[in-house]
C-alpha positions as protocol buffer text, in pm:
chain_id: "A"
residue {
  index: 1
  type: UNK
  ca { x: 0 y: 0 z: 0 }
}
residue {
  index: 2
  type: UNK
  ca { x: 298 y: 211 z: 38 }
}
residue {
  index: 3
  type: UNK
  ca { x: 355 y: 183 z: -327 }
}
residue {
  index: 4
  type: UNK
  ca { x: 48 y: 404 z: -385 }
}
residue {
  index: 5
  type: UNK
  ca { x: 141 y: 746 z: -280 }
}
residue {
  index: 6
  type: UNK
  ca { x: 459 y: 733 z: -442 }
}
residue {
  index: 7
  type: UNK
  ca { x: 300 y: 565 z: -792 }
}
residue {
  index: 8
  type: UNK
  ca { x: 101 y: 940 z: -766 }
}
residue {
  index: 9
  type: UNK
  ca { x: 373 y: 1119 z: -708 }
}
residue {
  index: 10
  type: UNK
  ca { x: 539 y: 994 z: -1004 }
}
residue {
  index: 11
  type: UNK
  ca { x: 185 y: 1015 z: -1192 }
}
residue {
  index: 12
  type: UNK
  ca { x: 86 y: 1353 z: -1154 }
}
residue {
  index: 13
  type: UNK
  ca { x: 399 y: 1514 z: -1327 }
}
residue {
  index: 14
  type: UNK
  ca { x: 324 y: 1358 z: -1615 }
}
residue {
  index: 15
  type: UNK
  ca { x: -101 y: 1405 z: -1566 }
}
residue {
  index: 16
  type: UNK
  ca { x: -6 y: 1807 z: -1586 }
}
residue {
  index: 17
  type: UNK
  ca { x: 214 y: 1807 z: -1880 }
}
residue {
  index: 18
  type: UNK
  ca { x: -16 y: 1580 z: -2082 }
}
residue {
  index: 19
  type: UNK
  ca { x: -343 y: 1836 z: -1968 }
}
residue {
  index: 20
  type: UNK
  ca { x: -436 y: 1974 z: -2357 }
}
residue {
  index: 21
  type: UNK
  ca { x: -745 y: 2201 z: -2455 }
}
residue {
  index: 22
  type: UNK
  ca { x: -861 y: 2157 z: -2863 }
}
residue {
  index: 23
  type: UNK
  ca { x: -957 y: 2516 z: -2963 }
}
residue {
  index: 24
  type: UNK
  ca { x: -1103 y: 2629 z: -3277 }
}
residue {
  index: 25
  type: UNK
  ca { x: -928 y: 2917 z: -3480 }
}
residue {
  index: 26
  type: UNK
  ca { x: -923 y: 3127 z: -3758 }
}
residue {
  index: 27
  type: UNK
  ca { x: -808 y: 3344 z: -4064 }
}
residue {
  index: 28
  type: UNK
  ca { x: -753 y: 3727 z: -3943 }
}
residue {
  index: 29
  type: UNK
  ca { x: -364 y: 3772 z: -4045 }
}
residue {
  index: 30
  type: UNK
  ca { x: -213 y: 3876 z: -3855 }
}
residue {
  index: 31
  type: UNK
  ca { x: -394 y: 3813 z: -3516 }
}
residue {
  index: 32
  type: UNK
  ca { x: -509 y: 3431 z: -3601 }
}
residue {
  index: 33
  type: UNK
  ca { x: -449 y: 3242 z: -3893 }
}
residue {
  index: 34
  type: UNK
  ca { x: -252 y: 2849 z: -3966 }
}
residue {
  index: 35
  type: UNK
  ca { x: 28 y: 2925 z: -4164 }
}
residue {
  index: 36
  type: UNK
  ca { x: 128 y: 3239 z: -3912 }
}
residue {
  index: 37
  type: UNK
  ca { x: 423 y: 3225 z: -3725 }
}
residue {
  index: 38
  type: UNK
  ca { x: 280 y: 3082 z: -3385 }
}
residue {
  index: 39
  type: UNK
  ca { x: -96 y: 3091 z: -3551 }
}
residue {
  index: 40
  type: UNK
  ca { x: -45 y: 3458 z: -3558 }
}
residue {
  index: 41
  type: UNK
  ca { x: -21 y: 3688 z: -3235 }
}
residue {
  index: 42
  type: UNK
  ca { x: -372 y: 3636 z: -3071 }
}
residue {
  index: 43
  type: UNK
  ca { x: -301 y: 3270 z: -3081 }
}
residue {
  index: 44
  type: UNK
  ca { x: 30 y: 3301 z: -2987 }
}
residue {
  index: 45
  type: UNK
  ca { x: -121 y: 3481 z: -2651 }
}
residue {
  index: 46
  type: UNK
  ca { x: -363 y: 3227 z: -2543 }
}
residue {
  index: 47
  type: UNK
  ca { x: -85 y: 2912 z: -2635 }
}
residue {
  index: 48
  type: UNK
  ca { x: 148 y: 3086 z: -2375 }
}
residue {
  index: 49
  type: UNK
  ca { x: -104 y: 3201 z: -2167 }
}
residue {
  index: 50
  type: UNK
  ca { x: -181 y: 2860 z: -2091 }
}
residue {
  index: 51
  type: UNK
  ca { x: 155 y: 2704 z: -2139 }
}
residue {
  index: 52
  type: UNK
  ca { x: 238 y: 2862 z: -1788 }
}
residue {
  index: 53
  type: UNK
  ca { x: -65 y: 2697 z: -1631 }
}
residue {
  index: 54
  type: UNK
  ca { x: 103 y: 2352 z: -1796 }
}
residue {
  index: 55
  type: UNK
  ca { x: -194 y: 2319 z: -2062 }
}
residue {
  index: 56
  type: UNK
  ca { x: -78 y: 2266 z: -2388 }
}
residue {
  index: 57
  type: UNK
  ca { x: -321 y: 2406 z: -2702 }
}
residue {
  index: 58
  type: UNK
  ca { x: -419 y: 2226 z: -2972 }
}
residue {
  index: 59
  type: UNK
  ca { x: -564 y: 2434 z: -3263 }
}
residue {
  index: 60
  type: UNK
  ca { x: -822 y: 2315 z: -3523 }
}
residue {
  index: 61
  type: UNK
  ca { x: -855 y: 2554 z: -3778 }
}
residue {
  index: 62
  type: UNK
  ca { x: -1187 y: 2596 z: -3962 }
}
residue {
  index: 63
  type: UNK
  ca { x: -1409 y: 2909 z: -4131 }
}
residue {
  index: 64
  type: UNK
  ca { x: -1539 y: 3115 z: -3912 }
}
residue {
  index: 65
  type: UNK
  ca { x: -1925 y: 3006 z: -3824 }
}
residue {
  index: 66
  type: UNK
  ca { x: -1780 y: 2662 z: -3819 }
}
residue {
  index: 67
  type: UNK
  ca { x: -1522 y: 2759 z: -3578 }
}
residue {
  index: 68
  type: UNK
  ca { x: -1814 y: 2924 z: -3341 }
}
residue {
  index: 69
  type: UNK
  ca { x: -2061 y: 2645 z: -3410 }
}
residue {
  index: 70
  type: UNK
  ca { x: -1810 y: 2364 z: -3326 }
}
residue {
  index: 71
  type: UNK
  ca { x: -1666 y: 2529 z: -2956 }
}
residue {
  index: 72
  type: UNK
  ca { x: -2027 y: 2619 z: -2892 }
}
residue {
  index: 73
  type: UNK
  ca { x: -2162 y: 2261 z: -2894 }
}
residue {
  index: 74
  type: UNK
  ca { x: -1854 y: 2122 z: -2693 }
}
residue {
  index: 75
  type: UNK
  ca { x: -1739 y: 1964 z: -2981 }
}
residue {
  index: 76
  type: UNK
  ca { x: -1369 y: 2152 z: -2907 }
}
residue {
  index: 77
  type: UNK
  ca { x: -1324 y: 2295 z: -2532 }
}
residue {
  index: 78
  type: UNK
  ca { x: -1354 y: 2670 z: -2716 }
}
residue {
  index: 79
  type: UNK
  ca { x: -1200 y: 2901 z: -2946 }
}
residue {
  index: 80
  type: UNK
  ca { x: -1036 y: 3221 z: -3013 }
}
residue {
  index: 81
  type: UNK
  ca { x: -1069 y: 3497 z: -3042 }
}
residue {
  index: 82
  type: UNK
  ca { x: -1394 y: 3666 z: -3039 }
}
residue {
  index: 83
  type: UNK
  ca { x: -1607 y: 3985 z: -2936 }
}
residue {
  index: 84
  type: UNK
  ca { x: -1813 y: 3938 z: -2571 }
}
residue {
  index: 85
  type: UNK
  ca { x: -2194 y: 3970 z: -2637 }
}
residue {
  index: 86
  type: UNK
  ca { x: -2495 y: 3914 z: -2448 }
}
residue {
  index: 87
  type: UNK
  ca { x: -2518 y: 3565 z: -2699 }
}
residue {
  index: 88
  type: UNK
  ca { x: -2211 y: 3416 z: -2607 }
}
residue {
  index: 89
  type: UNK
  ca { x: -2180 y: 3521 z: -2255 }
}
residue {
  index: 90
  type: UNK
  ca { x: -2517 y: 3256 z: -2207 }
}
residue {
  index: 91
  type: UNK
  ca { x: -2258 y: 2985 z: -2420 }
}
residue {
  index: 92
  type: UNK
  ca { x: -1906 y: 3050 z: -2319 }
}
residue {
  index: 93
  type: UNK
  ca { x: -1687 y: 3118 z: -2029 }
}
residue {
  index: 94
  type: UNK
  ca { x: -1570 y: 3462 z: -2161 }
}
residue {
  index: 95
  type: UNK
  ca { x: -1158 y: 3551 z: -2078 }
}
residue {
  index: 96
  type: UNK
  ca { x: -999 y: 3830 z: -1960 }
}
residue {
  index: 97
  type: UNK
  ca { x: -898 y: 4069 z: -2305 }
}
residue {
  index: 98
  type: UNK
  ca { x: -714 y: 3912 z: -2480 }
}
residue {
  index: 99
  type: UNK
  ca { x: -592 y: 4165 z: -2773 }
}
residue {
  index: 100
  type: UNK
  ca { x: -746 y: 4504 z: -2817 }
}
residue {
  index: 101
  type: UNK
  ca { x: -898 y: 4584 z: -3135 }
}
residue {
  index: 102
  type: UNK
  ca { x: -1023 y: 4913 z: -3363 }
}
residue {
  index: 103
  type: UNK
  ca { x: -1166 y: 4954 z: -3651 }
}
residue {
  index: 104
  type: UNK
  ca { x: -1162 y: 5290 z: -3840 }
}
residue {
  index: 105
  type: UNK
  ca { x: -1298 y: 5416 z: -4174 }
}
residue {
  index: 106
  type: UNK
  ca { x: -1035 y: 5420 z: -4437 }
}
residue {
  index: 107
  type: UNK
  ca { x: -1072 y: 5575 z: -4748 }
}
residue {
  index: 108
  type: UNK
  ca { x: -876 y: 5793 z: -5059 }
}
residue {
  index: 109
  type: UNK
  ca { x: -617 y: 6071 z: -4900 }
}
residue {
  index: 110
  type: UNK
  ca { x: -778 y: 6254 z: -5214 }
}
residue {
  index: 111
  type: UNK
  ca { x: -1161 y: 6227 z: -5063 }
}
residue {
  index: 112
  type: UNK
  ca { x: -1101 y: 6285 z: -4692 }
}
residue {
  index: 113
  type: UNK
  ca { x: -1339 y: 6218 z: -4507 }
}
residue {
  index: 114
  type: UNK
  ca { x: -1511 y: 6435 z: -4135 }
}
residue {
  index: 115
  type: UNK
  ca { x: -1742 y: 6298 z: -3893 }
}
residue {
  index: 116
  type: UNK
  ca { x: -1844 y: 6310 z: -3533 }
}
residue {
  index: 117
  type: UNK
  ca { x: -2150 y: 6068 z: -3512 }
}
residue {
  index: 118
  type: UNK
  ca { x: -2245 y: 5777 z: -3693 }
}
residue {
  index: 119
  type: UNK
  ca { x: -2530 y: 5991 z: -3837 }
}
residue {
  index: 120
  type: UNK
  ca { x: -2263 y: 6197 z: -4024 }
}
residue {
  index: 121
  type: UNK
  ca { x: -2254 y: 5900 z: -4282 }
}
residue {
  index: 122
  type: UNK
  ca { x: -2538 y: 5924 z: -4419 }
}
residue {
  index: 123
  type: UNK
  ca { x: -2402 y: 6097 z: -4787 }
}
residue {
  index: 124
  type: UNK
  ca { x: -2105 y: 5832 z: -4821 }
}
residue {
  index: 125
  type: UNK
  ca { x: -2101 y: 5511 z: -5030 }
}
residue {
  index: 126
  type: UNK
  ca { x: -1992 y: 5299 z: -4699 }
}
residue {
  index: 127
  type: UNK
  ca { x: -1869 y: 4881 z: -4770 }
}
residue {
  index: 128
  type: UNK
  ca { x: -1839 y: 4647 z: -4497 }
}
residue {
  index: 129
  type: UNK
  ca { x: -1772 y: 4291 z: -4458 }
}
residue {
  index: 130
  type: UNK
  ca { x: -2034 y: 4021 z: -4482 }
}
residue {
  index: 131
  type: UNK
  ca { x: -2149 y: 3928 z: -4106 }
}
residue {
  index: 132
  type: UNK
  ca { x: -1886 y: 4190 z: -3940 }
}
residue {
  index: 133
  type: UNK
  ca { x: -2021 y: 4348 z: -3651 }
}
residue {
  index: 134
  type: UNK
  ca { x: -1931 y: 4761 z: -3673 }
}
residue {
  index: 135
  type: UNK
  ca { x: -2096 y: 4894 z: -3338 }
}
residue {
  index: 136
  type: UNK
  ca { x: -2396 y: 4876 z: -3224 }
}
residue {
  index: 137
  type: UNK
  ca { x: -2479 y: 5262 z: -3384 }
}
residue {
  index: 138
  type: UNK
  ca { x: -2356 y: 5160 z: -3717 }
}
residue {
  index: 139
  type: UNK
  ca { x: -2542 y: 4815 z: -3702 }
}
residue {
  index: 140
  type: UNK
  ca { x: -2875 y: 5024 z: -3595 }
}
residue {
  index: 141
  type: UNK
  ca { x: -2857 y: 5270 z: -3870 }
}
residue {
  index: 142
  type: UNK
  ca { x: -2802 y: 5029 z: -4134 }
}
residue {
  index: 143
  type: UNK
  ca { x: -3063 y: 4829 z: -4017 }
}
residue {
  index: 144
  type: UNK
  ca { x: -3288 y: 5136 z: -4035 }
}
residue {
  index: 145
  type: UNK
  ca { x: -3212 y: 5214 z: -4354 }
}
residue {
  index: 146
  type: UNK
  ca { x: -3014 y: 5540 z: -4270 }
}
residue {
  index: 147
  type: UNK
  ca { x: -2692 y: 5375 z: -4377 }
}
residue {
  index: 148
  type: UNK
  ca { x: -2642 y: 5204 z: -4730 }
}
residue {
  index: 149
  type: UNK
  ca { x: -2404 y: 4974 z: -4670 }
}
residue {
  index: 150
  type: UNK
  ca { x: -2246 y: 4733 z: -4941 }
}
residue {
  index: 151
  type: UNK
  ca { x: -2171 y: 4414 z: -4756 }
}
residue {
  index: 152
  type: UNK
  ca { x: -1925 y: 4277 z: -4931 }
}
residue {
  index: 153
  type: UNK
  ca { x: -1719 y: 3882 z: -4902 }
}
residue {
  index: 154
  type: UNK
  ca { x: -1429 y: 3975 z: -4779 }
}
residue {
  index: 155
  type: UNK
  ca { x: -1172 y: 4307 z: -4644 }
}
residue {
  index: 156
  type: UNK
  ca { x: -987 y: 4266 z: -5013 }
}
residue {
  index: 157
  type: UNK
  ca { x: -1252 y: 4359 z: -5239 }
}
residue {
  index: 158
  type: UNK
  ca { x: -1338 y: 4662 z: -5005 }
}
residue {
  index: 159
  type: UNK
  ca { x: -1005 y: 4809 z: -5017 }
}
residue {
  index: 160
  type: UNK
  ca { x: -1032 y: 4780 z: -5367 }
}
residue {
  index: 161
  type: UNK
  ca { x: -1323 y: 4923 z: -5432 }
}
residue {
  index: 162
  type: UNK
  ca { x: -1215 y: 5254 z: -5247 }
}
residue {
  index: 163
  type: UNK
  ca { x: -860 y: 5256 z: -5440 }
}
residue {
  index: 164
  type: UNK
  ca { x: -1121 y: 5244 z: -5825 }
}
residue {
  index: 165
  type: UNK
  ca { x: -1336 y: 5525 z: -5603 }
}
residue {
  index: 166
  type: UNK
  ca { x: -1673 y: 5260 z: -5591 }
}
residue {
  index: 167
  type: UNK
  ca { x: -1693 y: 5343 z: -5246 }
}
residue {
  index: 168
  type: UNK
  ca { x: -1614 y: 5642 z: -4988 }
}
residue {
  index: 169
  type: UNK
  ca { x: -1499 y: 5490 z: -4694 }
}
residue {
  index: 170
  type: UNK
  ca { x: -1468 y: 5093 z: -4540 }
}
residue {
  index: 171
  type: UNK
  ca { x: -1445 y: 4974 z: -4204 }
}
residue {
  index: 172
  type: UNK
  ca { x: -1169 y: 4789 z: -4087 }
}
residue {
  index: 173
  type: UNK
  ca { x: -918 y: 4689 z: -3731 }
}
residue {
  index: 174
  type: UNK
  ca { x: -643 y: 4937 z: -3817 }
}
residue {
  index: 175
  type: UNK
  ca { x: -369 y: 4670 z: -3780 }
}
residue {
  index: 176
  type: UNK
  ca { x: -562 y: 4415 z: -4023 }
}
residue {
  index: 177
  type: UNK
  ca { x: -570 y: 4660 z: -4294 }
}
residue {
  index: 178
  type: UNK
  ca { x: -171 y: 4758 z: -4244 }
}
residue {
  index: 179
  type: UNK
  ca { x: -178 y: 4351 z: -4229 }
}
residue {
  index: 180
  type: UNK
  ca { x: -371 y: 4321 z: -4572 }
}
residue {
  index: 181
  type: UNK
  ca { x: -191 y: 4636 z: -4769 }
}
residue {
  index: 182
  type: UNK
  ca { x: 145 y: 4528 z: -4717 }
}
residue {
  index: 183
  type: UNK
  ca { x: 103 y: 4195 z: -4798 }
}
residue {
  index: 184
  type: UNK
  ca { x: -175 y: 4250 z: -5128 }
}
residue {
  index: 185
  type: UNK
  ca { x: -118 y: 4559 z: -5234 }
}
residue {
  index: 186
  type: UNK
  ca { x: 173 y: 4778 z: -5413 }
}
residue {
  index: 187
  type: UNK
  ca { x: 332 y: 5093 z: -5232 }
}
residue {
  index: 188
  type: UNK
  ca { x: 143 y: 5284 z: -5483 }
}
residue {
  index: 189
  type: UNK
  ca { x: -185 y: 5181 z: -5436 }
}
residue {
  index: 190
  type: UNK
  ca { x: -78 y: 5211 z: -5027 }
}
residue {
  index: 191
  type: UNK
  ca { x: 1 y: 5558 z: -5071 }
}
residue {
  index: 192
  type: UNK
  ca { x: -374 y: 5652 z: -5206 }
}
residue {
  index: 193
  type: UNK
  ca { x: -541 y: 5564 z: -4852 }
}
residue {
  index: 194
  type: UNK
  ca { x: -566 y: 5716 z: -4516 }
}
residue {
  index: 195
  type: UNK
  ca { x: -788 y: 5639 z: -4243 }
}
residue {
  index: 196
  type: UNK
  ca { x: -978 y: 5860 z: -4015 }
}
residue {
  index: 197
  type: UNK
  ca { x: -823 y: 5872 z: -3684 }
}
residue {
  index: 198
  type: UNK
  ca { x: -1187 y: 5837 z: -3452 }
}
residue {
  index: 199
  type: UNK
  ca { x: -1240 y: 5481 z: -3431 }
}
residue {
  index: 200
  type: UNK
  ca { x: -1592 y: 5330 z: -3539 }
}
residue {
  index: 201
  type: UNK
  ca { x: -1540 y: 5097 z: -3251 }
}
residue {
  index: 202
  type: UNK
  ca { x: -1255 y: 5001 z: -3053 }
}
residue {
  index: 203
  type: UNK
  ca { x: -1327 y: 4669 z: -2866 }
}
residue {
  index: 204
  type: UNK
  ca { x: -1183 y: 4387 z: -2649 }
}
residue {
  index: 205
  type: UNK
  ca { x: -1155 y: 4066 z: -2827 }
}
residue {
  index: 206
  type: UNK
  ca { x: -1167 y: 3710 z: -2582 }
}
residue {
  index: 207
  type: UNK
  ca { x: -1096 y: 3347 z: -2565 }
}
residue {
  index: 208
  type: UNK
  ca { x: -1405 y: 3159 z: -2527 }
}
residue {
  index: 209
  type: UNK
  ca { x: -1446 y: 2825 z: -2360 }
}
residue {
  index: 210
  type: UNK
  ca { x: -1803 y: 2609 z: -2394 }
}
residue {
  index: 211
  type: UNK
  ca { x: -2036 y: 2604 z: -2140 }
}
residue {
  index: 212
  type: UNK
  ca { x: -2107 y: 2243 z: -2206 }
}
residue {
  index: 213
  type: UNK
  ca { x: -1734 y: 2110 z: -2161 }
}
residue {
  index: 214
  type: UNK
  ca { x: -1651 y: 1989 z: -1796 }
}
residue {
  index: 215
  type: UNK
  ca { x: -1408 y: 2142 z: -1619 }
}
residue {
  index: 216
  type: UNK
  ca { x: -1383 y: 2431 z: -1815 }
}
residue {
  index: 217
  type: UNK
  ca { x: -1494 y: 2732 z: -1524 }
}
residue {
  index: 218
  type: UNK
  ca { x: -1215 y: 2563 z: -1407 }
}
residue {
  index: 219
  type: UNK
  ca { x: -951 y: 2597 z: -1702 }
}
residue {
  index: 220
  type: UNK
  ca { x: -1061 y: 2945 z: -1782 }
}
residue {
  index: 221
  type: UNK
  ca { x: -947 y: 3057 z: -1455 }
}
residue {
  index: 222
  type: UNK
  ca { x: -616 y: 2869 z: -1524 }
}
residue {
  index: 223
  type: UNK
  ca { x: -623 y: 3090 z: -1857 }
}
residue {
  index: 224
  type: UNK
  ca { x: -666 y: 3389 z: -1693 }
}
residue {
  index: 225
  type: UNK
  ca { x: -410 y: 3342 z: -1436 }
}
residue {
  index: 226
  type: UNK
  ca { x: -180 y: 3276 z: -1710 }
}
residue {
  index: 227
  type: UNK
  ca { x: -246 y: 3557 z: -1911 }
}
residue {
  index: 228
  type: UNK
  ca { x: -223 y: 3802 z: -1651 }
}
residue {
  index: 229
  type: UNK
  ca { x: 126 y: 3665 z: -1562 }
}
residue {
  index: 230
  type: UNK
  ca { x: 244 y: 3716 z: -1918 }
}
residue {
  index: 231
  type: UNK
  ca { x: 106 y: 4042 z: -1943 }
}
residue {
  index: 232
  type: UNK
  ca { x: 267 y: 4126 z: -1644 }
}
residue {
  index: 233
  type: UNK
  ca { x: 590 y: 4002 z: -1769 }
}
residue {
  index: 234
  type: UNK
  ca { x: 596 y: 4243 z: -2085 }
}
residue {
  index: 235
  type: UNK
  ca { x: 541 y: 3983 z: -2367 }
}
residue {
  index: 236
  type: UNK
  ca { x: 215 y: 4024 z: -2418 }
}
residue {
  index: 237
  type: UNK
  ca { x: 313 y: 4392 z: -2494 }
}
residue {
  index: 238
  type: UNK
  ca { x: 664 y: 4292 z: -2653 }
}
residue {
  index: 239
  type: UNK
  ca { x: 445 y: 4042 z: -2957 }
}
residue {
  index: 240
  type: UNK
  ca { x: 202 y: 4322 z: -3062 }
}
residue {
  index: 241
  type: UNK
  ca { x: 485 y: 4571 z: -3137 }
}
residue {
  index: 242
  type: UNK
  ca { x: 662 y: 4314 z: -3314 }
}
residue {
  index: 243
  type: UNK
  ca { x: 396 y: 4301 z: -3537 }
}
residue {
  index: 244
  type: UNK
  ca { x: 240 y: 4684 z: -3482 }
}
residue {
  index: 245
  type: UNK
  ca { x: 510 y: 4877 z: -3601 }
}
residue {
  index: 246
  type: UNK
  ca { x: 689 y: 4724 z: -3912 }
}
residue {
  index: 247
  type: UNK
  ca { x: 292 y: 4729 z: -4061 }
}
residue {
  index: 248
  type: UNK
  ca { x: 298 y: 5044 z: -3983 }
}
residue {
  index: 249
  type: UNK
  ca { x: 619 y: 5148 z: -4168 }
}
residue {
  index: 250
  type: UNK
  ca { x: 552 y: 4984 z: -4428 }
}
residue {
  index: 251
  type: UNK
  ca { x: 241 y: 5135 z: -4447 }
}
């Protein structure tokens, strides 16, 4: 019987380093996506967030609804990362921020653009992304019909459109659209856009873990310990200027 306590002894070592959580993930270069270095910087976060609570992450990568849909239904422990909202907070054990994101209204440095309220749009050909969520002001008024907005498939094709002057201004996280025009577009074409410098909406974004998994109240407080110790350590700080500021020289 002796044998016992030091058979667990010898067990749990090995219990903690083999403790894994499956999260979903996605494509948002260059916060999230799978051929990233480290998954990109978001992900990159939450894998050494966790790594100091001795869970190791392993990421399945899928479009986004599927991502949602699968962490939602238990099928993975959770995913990252995401907006909190009223919806999810009933689904999901909701993290501590993870990354802080805001999205502006770019357009032509030749058509500059002034505005205060979301009302002020009214007179501009505005784009946005299919199923992106631009503030609850901006989702209001297009729902009323006192915004036109083009929703369009993807970030790309909006950027685009304002460089052949098809649209007035498009929405976008600042450090996305750096992201995007460095790596798809030419220093010209750069050169023609500017951004307004009030954000649209400026916004915390999460890790998420499923209600309907065991144990995870539990592991989300392991998460959140370990994120607070990295922030507190500088990385978290250190990895987002690493990839802040060449975007924005090249930019």
């Amino acid at each position: 019987m002796r044998l016992l306590p030091l058979l667990l002894a010898l067990l749990l070592p090995l219990a903690a380093t083999a403790d894994e959580v499956r999260l979903t993930n996605g494509e948002w270069s260059p916060y999230l996506g799978q051929n990233l270095p480290h998954h990109g910087v978001a992900s990159r976060i939450v894998e050494e967030a966790f790594a100091l609570e001795g869970v190791k992450v392993k990421w399945e990568f899928y479009p986004w609804a599927r991502a949602l849909r699968s962490a939602e239904r238990g099928n993975s422990e959770g995913s990252a990362v995401w907006l909190r909202s009223p919806e999810r907070e009933q689904a999901f054990f909701i993290s501590d921020p993870v990354v802080e994101s805001g999205y502006y209204l770019f357009h032509r440095k030749d058509q500059p653009i002034e505005w205060k309220e979301v009302a002020d749009l009214k007179s501009l050909r505005i784009g946005g992304a299919i199923d992106y969520d631009y503030g609850q002001a901006f989702q209001q008024a297009e729902r009323d019909g006192e915004l036109k907005v083009k929703r369009l498939s993807n970030e790309e094709q909006g950027l685009r459109m304002l460089l052949a002057g098809r649209l007035d201004v498009f929405p976008m996280d600042k450090v996305v659209a750096f992201d995007l025009l460095h790596s798809q577009f030419s220093r010209e074409a750069r050169s023609q856009l500017s951004f307004h410098p009030q954000p649209l909406r400026s916004d915390s974004l999460h890790l998420l873990l499923s209600k309907k998994v065991p144990g995870n109240e539990q592991r989300m407080a392991q998460f959140n310990r370990g994120l607070k110790a990295l922030q507190d350590s500088g990385k978290v700080s250190q990895y987002l200027l690493e990839i802040q500021q060449p975007l924005s020289l090249a930019y």
